[in-house]
ZALUM-478770 format. One record per residue (C-alpha): x, z, y; residue in one letter; residue number from 1. Coordinates in nm, 2 decimals, decimal comma. Layout:
<rs>
X:Z:Y:a:NUM
...
</rs>
This chain:
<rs>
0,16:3,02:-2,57:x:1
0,16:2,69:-2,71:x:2
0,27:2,39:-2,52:x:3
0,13:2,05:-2,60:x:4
0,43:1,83:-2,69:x:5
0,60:1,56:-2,57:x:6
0,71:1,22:-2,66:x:7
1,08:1,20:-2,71:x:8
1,33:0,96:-2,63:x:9
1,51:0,76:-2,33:x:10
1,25:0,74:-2,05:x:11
1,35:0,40:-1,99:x:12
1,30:0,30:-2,30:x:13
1,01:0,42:-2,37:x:14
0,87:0,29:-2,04:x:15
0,95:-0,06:-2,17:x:16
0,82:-0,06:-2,47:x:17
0,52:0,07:-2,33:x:18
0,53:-0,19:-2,10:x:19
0,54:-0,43:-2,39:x:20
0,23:-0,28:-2,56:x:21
0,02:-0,25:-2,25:x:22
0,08:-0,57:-2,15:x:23
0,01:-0,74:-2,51:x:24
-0,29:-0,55:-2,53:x:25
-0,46:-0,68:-2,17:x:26
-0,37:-1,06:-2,29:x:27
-0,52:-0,99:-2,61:x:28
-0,82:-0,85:-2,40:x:29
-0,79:-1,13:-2,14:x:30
-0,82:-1,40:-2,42:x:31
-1,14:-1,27:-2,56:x:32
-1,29:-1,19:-2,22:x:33
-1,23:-1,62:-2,16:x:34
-1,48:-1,70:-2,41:x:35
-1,73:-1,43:-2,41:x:36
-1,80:-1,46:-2,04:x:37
-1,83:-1,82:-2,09:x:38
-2,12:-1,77:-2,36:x:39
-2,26:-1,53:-2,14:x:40
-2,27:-1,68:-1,77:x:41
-2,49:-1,96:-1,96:x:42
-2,67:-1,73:-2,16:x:43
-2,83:-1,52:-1,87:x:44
-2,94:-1,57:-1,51:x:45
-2,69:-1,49:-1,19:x:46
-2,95:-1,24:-1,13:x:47
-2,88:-1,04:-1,48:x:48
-2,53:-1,01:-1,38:x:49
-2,64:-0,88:-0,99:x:50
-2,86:-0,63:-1,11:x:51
-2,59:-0,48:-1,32:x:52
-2,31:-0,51:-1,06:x:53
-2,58:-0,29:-0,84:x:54
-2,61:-0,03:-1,12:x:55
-2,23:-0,03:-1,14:x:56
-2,22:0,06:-0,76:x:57
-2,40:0,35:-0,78:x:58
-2,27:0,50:-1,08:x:59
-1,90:0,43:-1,02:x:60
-1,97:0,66:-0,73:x:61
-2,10:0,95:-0,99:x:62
-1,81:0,85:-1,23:x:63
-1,49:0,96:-0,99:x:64
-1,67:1,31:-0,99:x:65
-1,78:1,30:-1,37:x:66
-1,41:1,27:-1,43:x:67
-1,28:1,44:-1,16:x:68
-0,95:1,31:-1,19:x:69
-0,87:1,53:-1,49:x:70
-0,75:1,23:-1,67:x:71
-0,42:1,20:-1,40:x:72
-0,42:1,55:-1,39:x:73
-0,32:1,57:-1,74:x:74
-0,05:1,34:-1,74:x:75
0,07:1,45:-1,38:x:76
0,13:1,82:-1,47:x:77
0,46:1,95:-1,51:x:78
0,39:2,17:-1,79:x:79
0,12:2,15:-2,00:x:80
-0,06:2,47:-2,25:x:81
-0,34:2,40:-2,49:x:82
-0,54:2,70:-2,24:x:83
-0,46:2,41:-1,98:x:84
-0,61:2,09:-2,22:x:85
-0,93:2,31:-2,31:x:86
-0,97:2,40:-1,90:x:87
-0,96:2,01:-1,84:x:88
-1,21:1,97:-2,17:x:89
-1,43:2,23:-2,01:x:90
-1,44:2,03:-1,66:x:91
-1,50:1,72:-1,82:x:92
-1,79:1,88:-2,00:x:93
-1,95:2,00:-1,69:x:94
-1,88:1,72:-1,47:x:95
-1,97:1,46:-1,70:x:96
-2,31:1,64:-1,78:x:97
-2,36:1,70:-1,41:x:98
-2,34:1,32:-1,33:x:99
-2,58:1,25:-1,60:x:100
-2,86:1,46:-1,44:x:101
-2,77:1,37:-1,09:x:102
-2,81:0,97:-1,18:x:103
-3,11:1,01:-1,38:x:104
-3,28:1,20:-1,11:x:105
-3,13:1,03:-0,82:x:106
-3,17:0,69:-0,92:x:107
-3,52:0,64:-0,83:x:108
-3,39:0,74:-0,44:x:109
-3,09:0,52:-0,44:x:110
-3,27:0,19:-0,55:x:111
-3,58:0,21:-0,28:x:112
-3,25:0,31:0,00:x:113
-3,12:0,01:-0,14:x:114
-3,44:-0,21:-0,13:x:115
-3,36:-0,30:-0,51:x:116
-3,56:-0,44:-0,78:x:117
-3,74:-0,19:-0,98:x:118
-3,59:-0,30:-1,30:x:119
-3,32:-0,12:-1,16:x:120
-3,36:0,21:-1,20:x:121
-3,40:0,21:-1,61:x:122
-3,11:-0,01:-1,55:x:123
-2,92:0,24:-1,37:x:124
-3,01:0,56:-1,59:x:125
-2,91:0,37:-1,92:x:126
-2,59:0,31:-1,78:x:127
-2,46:0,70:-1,70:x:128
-2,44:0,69:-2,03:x:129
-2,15:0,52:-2,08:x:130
-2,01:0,74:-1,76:x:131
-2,06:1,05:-1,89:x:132
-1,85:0,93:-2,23:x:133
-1,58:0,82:-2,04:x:134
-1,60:1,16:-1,88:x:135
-1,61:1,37:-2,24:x:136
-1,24:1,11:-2,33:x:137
-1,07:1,16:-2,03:x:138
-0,89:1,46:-2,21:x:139
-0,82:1,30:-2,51:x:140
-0,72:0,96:-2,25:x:141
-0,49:1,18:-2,05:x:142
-0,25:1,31:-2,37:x:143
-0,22:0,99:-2,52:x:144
-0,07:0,88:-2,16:x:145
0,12:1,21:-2,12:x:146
0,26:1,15:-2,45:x:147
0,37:0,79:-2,37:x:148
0,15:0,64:-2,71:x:149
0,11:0,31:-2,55:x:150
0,00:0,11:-2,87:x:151
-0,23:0,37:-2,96:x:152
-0,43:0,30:-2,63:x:153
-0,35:-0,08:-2,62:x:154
-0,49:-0,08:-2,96:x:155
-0,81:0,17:-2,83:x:156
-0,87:-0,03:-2,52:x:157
-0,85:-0,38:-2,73:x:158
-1,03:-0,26:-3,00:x:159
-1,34:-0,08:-2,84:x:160
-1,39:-0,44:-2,60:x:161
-1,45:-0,62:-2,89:x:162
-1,61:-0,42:-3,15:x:163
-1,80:-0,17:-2,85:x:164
-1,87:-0,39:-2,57:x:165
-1,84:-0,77:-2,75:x:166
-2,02:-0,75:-3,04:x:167
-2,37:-0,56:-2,90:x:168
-2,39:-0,78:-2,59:x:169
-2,31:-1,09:-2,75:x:170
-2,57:-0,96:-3,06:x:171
-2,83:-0,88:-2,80:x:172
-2,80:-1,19:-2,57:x:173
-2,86:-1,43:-2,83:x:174
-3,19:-1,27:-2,89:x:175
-3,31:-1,29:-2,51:x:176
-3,24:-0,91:-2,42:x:177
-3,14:-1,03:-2,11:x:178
-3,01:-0,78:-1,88:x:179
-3,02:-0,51:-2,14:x:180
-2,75:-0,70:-2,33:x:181
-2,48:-0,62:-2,02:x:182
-2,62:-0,24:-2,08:x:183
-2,58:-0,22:-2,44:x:184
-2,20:-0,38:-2,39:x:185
-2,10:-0,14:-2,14:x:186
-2,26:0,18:-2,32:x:187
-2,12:0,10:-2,63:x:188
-1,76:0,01:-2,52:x:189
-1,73:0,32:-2,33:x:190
-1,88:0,56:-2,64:x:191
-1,68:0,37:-2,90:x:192
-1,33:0,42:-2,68:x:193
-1,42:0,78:-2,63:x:194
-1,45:0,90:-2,98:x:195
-1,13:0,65:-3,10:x:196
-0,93:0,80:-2,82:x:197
-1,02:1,14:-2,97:x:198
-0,93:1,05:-3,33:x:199
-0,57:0,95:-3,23:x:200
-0,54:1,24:-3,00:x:201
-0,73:1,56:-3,10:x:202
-0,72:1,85:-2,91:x:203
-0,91:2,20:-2,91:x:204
-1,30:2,10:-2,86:x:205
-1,41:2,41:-2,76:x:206
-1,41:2,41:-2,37:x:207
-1,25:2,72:-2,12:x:208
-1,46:2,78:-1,82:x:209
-1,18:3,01:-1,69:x:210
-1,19:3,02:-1,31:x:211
-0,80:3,08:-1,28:x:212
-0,72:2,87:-1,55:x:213
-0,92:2,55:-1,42:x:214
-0,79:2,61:-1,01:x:215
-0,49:2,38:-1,05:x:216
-0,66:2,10:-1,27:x:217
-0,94:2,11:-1,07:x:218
-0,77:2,11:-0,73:x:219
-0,56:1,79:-0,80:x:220
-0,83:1,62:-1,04:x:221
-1,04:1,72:-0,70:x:222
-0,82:1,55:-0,48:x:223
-0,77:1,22:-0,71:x:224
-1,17:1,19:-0,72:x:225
-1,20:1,21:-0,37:x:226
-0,91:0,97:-0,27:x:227
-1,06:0,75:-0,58:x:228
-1,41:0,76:-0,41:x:229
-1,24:0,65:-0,09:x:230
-1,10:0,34:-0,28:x:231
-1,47:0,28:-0,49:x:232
-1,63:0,29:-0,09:x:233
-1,37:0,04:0,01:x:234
-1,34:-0,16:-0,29:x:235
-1,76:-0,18:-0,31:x:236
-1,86:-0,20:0,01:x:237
-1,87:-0,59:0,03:x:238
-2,08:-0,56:-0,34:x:239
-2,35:-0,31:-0,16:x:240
-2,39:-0,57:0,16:x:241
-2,38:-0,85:-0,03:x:242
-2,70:-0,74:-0,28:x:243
-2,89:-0,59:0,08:x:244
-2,85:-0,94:0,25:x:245
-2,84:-1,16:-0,02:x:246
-3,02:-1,05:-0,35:x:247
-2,96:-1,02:-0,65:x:248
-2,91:-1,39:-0,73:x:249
-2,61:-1,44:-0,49:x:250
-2,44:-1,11:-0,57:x:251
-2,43:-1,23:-0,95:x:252
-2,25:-1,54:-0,82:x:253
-2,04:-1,28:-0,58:x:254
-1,95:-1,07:-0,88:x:255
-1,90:-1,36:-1,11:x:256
-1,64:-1,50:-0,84:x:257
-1,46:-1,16:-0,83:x:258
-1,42:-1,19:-1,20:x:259
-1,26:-1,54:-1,21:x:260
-1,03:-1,40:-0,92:x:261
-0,94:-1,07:-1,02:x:262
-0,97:-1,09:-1,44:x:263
-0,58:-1,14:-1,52:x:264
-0,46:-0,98:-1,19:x:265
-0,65:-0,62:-1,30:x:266
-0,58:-0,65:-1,62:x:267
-0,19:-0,64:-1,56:x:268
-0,19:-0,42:-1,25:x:269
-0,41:-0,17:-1,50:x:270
-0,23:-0,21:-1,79:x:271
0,15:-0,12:-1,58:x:272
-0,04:0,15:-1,46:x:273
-0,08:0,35:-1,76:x:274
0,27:0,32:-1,86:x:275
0,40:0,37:-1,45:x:276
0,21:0,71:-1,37:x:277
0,30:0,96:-1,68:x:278
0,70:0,75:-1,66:x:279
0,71:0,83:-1,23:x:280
0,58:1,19:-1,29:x:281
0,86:1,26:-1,46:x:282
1,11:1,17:-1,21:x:283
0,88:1,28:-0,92:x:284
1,17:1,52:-0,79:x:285
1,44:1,22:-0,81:x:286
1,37:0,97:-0,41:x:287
1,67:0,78:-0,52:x:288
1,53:0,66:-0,84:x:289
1,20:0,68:-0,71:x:290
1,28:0,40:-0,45:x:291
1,47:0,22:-0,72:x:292
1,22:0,18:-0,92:x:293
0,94:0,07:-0,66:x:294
1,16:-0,20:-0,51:x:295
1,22:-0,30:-0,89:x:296
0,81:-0,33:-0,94:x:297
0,78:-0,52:-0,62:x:298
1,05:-0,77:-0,69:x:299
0,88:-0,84:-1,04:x:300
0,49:-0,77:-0,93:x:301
0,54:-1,03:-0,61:x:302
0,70:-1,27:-0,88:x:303
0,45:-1,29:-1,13:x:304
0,11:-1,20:-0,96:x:305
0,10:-1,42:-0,59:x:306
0,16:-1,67:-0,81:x:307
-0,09:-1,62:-1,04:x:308
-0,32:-1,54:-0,77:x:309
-0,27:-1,88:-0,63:x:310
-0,27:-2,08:-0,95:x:311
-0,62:-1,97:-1,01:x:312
-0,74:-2,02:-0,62:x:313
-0,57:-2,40:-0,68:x:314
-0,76:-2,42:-0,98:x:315
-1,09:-2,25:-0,88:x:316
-1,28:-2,58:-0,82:x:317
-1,19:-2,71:-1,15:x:318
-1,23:-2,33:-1,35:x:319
-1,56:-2,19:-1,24:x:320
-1,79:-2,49:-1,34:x:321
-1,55:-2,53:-1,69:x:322
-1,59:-2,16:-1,73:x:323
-1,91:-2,02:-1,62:x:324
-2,13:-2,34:-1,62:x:325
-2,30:-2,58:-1,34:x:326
-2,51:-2,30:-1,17:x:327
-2,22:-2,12:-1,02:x:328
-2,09:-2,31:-0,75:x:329
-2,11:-2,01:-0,51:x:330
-1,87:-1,86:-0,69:x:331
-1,62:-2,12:-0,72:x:332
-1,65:-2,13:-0,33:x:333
-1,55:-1,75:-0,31:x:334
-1,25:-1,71:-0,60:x:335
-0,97:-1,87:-0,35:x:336
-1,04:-1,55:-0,06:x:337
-1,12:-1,31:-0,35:x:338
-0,82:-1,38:-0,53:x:339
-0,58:-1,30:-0,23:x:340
-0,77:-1,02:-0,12:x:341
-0,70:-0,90:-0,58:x:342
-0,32:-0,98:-0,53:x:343
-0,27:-0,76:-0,27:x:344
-0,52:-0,48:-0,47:x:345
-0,30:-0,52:-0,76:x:346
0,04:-0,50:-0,55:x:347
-0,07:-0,23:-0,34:x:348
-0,18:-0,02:-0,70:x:349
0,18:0,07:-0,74:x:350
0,24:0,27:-0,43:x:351
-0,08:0,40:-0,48:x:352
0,07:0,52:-0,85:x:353
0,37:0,64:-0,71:x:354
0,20:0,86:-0,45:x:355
-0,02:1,01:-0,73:x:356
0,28:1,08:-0,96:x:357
0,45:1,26:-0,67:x:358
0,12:1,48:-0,59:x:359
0,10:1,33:-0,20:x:360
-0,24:1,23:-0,28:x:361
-0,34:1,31:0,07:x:362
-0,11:1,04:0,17:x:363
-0,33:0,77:0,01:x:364
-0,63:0,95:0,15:x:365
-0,49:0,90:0,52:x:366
-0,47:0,55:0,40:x:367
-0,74:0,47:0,25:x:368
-0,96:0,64:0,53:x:369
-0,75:0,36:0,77:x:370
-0,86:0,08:0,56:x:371
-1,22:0,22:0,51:x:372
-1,26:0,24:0,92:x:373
-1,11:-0,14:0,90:x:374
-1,32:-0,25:0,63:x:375
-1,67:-0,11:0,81:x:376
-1,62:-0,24:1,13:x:377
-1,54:-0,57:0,98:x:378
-1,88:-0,58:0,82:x:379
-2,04:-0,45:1,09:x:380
-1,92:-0,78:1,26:x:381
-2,00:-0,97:0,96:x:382
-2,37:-0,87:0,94:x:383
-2,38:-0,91:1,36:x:384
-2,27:-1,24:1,33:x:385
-2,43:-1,34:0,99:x:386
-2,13:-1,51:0,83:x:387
-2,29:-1,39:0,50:x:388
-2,08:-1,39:0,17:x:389
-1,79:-1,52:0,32:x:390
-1,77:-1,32:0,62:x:391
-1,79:-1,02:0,33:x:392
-1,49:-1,17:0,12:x:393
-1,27:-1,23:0,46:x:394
-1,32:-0,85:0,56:x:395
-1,22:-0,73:0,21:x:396
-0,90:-0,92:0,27:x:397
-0,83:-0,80:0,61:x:398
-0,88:-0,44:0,47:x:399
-0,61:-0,49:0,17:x:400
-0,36:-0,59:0,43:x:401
-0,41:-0,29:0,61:x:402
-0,36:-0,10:0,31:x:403
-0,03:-0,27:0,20:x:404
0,13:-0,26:0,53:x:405
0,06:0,15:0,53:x:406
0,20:0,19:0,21:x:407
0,49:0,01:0,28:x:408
0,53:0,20:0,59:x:409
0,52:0,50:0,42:x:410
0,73:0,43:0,14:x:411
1,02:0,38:0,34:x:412
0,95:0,74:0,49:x:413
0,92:0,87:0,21:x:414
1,15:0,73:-0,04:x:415
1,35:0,52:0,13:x:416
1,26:0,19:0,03:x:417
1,45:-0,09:0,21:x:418
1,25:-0,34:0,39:x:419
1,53:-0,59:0,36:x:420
1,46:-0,57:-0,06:x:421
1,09:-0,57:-0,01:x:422
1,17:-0,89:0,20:x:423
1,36:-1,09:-0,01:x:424
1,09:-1,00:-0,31:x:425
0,79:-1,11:-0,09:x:426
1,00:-1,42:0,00:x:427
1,07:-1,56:-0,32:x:428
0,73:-1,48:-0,46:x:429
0,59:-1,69:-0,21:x:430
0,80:-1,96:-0,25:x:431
0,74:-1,97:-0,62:x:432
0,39:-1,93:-0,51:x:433
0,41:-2,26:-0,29:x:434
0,59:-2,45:-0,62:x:435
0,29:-2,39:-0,86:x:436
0,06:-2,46:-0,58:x:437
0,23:-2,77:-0,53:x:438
0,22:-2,87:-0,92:x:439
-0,14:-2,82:-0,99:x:440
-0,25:-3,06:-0,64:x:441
-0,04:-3,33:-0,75:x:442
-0,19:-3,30:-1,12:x:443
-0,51:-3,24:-0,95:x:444
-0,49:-3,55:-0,70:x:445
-0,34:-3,81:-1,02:x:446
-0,58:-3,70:-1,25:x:447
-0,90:-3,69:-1,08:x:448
-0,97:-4,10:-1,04:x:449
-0,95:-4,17:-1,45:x:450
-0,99:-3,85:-1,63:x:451
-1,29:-3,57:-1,70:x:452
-1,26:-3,26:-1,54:x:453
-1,22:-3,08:-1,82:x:454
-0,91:-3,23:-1,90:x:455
-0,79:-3,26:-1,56:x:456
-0,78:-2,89:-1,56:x:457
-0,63:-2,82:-1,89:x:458
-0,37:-3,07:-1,73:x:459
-0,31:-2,87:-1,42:x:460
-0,28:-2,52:-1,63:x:461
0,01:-2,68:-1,87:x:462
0,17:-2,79:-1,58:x:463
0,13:-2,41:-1,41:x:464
0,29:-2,28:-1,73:x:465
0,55:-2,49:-1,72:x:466
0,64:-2,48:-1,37:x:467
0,66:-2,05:-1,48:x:468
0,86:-2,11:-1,78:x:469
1,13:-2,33:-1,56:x:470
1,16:-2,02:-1,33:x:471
1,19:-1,81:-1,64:x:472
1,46:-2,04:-1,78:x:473
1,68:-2,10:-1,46:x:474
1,57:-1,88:-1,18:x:475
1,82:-1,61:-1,27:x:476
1,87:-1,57:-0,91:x:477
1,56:-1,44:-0,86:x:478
1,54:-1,06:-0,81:x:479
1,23:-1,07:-1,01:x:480
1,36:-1,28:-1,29:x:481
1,70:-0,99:-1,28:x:482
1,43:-0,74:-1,33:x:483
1,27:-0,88:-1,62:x:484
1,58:-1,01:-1,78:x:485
1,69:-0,64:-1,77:x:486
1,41:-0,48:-1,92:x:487
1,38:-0,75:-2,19:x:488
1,04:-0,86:-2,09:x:489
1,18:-1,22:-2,15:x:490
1,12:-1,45:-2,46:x:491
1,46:-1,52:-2,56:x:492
1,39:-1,89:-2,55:x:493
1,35:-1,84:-2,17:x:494
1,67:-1,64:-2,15:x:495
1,85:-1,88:-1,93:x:496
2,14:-1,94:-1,70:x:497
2,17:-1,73:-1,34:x:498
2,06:-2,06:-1,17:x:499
</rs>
């Protein structure tokens, strides 16, 4: 029996370098996402964008069983047979065709349940497309993880936003396609990544429906999907209530906020992911190194991301009008709460990735089901007392909180993580946090009397960077800063004293 091979090389190593690639390719994406969204938010209406982010509810539901988790289950596996990579091709087949049908039929149902626009529905069916490819790749998707090929998947993931989801939408928005311009972008991005994935990693096309074969993959693809679709409820549930009581109008300047908040943040916490779940599967029988490694992420995570988080909540007022135009000053209202609450999404990913690579995936379940009870009855009060959009955004934040502290709790149980480490991590982050908050007011409060906002802005961000790149340089006293030396995620110009 053949096995499918894989990637040689110090795990550590290969870990970093991935890191290196995954990273470079989310700034890559991050710096064409600036402008395109830019052109867009004052090409079409909030609305456009609300319809779509309603679509993307429902189907996002449908997707965590079109892929069944068989993506993670390929890289999580100990062992790994081409019998095993045609059984997960085979799944993906018949899930991802499943979901097709079930949207197309269903969404007619789902839109008058959800008291949505018509427009909807076509809306809605055009988009399982883009599902079901993502569901046909996740084969492909899974061995070039398993395998550690992290510039072949930067380079896929980088490559199919611009050519697959940039280049129709932008094509189709400058000639008044409206709403069907988002469609095209998301369609084509996801069919485009699907078939490149393939190219770089081909496997045996024709799919095994063999019952015995598929039990494992399917039980802990199964129990991914269902923990996943516990995290899409939790994750969605403000989106939902905010297009019931609002429209369509605000939850375009809902889901434009949430992008301003959460674009850099998810495109890091993503991009570790891919090289942290196929690197922590391979030491999943090894606590000691397991809890080495986690208090490692969380001394580097808490460094870079709270304050990122807070440098774009300090800057929202400023950013949304420069970036997304006039109209959307909802939105800039919203980033501040929605970029805690995506701080402590990003943060809490981790653990979630660890618990995955050890196969306790009913341990984030148990979790998730906690934060899903705190997340309902906070909207429950929300609705009751009609605090509208904000009222949604503070109960999103109270139900990461939940989340973390469970995680945290449970790591230590599990793994051992010391609190005192996790302390000193959350600590510094937060002061750090506090310095670049500090910064951008003062710019802020000088500049505003006798210069444009634009420039007040780009004024407060160079001051941001520089505040980072002074910790960089002489905050070698920082556990975070240690970290990162260590790795050799440093620009050698930053390479500094220990402060």
């Amino acid at each position: 029996m053949t096995v499918v091979p894989t990637a040689e090389g110090g795990l550590t190593g290969r870990a970093v370098r991935g890191m290196r690639w995954t990273l470079l390719g989310s700034v890559a994406t991050f710096a064409v996402q600036i402008p395109y969204t830019a052109v867009l938010s004052r090409l079409l209406p909030p609305a456009d964008f609300g319809l779509v982010a309603l679509a993307m509810l429902m189907l996002s539901c449908v997707n965590y069983f079109a892929q069944g988790g068989l993506s993670s289950a390929v890289v999580q596996r100990d062992g790994l047979t081409e019998r095993d990579v045609r059984t997960a091709f085979g799944l993906s087949l018949l899930t991802g065709s499943t979901g097709l049908v079930l949207v197309w039929f269903a969404a007619p149902f789902v839109v008058t349940l959800l008291a949505g626009p018509r427009q909807l529905i076509p809306v809605t069916q055009a988009l399982a497309i883009a599902f079901t490819a993502t569901a046909l790749g996740a084969t492909a998707s899974g061995l070039l993880r398993r395998n550690m090929r992290y510039r072949a998947v930067a380079v896929t993931e980088f490559g199919s936003y611009v050519f697959g989801y940039c280049g129709p939408g932008l094509a189709l928005a400058l000639t008044g396609a409206g709403v069907w311009s988002l469609v095209a972008a998301a369609v084509g991005q996801s069919v485009l990544r699907a078939a490149w994935t393939y190219a770089l990693e081909p496997h045996d096309p024709r799919p095994l429906f063999d019952r015995i074969a598929m039990a494992p993959t399917a039980s802990f693809g199964a129990k991914v999907s269902g923990v996943g679709l516990l995290e899409f409820v939790n994750s969605n549930m403000d989106t939902a209530l905010v297009g019931r009581f609002g429209g369509t109008a605000v939850l375009g300047q809902y889901s434009r906020a949430g992008f301003v908040a959460t674009l850099p943040l998810e495109q890091l916490g993503t991009a570790a992911s891919k090289v942290l779940l196929p690197a922590l599967s391979r030491i999943q029988h090894e606590r000691a190194r397991l809890a080495a490694a986690y208090t490692d992420l969380t001394a580097v995570t808490t460094l870079l991301f709270l304050p990122l988080a807070t440098f774009i909540a300090a800057l929202s007022g400023r950013l949304v009008p420069l970036l997304l135009g006039a109209r959307w000053t909802v939105a800039a209202a919203l980033v501040p709460l929605l970029a805690a609450s995506a701080v402590l999404g990003v943060i809490v990913h981790f653990p979630a990735v660890l618990a995955e690579a050890l196969g306790q995936v009913g341990r984030k379940a148990v979790i998730q089901g906690a934060r899903l009870v705190t997340v309902a009855v906070g909207a429950g009060c929300a609705v009751w007392w009609g605090s509208g959009v904000i009222g949604f955004a503070l109960v999103m934040l109270g139900g990461r909180i939940v989340e973390h502290l469970l995680y945290v709790v449970w790591l230590r149980a599990v793994v051992g993580v010391s609190a005192r480490s996790l302390a000193i991590a959350y600590g510094q982050g937060a002061a750090v946090a506090g310095l670049l908050a500090g910064t951008v007011a003062v710019v802020d409060r000088l500049g505003r009397p006798v210069l444009p906002a634009p420039v007040v802005a780009g004024c407060a961000a160079l001051a941001g960077v520089a505040v980072a790149a002074l910790v960089l340089r002489f905050g070698g006293w920082l556990a975070g800063v240690q970290m990162l030396r260590a790795r050799g995620l440093v620009p050698g110009l930053l390479k500094g004293g220990a402060g």
